[in-house]
VMD Tcl script that builds the backbone (N, CA, C; Angstrom):
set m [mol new atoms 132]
animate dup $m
set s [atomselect $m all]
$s set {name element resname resid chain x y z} {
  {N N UNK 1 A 108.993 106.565 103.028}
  {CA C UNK 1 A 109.293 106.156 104.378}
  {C C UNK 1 A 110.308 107.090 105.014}
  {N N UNK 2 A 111.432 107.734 103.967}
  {CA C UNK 2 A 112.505 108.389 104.260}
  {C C UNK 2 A 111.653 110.000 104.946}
  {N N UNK 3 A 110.725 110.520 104.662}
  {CA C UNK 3 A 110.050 111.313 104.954}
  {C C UNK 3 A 109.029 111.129 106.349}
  {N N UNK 4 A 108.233 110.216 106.204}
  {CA C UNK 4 A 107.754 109.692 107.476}
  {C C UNK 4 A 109.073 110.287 108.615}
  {N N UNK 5 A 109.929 109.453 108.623}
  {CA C UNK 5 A 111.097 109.189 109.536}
  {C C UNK 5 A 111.350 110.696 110.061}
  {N N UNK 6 A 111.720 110.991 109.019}
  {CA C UNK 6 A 111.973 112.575 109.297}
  {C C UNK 6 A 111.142 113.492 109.900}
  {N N UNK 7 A 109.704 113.726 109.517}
  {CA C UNK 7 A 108.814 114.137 110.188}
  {C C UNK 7 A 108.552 113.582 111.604}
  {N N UNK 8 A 108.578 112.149 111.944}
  {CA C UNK 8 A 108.378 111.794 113.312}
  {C C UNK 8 A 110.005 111.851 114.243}
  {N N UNK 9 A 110.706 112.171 113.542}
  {CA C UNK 9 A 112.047 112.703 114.644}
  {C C UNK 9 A 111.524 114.307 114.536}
  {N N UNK 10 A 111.716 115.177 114.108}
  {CA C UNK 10 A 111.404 116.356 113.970}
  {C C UNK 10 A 110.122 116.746 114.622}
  {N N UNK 11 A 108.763 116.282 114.687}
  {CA C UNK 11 A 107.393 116.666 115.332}
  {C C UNK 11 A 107.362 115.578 116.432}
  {N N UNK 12 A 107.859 114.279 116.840}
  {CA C UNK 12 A 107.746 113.873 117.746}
  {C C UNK 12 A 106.243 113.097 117.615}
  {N N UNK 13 A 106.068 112.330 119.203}
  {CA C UNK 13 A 105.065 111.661 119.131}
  {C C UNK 13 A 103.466 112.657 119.199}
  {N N UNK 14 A 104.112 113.679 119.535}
  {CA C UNK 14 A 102.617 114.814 119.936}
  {C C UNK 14 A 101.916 114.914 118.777}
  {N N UNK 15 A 102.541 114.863 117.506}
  {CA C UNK 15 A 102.004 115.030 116.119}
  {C C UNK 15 A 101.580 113.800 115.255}
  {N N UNK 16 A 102.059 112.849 115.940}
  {CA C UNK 16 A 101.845 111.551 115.216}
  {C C UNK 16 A 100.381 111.265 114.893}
  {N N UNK 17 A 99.756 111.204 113.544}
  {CA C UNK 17 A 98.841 111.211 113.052}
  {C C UNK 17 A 98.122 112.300 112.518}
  {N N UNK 18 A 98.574 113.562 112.461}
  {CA C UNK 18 A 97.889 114.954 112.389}
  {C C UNK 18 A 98.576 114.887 110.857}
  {N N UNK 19 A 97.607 115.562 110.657}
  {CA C UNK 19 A 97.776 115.472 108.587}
  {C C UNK 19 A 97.988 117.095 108.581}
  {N N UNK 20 A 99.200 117.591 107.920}
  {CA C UNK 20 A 100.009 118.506 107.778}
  {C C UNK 20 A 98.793 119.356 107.206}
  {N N UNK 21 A 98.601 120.727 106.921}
  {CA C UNK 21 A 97.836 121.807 106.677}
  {C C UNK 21 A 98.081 121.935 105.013}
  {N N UNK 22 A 97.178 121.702 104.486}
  {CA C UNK 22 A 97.883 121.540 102.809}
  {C C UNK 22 A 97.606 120.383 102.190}
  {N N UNK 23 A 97.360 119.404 103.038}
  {CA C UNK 23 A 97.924 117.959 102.730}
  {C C UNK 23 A 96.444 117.326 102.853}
  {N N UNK 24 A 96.001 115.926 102.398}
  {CA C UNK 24 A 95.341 115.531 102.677}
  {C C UNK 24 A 93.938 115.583 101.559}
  {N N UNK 25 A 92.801 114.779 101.926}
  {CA C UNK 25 A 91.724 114.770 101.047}
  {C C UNK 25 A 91.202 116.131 101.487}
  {N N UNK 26 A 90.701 116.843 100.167}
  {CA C UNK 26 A 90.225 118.227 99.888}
  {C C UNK 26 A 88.798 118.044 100.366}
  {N N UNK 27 A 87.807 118.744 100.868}
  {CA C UNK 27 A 86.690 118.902 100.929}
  {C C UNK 27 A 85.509 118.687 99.763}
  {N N UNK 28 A 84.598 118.079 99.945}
  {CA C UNK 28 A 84.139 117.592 98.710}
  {C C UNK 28 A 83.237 118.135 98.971}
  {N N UNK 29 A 81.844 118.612 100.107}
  {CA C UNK 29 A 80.894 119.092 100.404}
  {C C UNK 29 A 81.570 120.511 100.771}
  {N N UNK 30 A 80.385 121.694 100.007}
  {CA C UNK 30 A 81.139 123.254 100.954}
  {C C UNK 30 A 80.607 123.190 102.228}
  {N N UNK 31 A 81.129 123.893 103.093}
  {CA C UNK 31 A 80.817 124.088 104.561}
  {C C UNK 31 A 79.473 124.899 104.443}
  {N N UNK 32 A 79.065 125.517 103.651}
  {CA C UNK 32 A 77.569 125.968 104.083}
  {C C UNK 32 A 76.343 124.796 104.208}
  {N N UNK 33 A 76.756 123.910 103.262}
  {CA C UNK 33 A 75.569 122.933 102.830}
  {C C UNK 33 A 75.998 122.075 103.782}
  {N N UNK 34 A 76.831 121.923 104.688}
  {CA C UNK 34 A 77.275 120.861 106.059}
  {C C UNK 34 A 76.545 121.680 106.988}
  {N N UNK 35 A 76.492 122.839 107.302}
  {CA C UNK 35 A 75.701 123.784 108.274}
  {C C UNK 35 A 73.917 123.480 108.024}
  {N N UNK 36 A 73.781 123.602 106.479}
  {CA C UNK 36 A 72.333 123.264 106.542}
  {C C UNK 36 A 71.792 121.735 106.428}
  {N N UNK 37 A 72.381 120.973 106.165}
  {CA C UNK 37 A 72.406 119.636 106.456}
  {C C UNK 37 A 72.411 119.266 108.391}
  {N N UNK 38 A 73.140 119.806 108.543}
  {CA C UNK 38 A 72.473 119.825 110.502}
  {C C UNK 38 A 71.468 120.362 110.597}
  {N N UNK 39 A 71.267 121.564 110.450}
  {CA C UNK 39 A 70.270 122.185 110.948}
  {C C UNK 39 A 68.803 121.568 110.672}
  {N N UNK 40 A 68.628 121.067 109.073}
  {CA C UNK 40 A 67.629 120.259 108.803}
  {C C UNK 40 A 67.159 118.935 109.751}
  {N N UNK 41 A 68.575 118.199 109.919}
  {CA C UNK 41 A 68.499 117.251 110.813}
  {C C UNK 41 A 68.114 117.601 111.982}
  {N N UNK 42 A 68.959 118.689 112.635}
  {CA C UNK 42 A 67.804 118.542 114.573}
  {C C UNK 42 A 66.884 119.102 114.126}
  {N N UNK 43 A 66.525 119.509 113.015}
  {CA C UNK 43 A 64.587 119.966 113.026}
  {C C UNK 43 A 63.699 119.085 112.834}
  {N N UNK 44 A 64.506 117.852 112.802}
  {CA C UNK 44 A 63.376 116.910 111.986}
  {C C UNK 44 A 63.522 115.611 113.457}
}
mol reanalyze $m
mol bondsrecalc $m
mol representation Tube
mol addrep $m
């Protein structure tokens, strides 16, 4: 919580909710197979 606090005095409300660069759930699908997964879809 002591961290929260700190981050929302320091980044303010403009940042509130933005998940820091680093941070967060990792990608589980690679980005190529998300590209061909659309593309399949508007073809179909």
């Amino acid at each position: 919580m002591r961290a929260w606090r700190a981050r929302f005095l320091e980044d303010g409300v403009k940042e509130f909710g933005k998940v820091k660069e680093g941070l967060g759930r990792k990608p589980v699908i690679p980005e190529s197979k998300i590209v061909e997964i659309v593309e399949l879809t508007q073809k179909s």
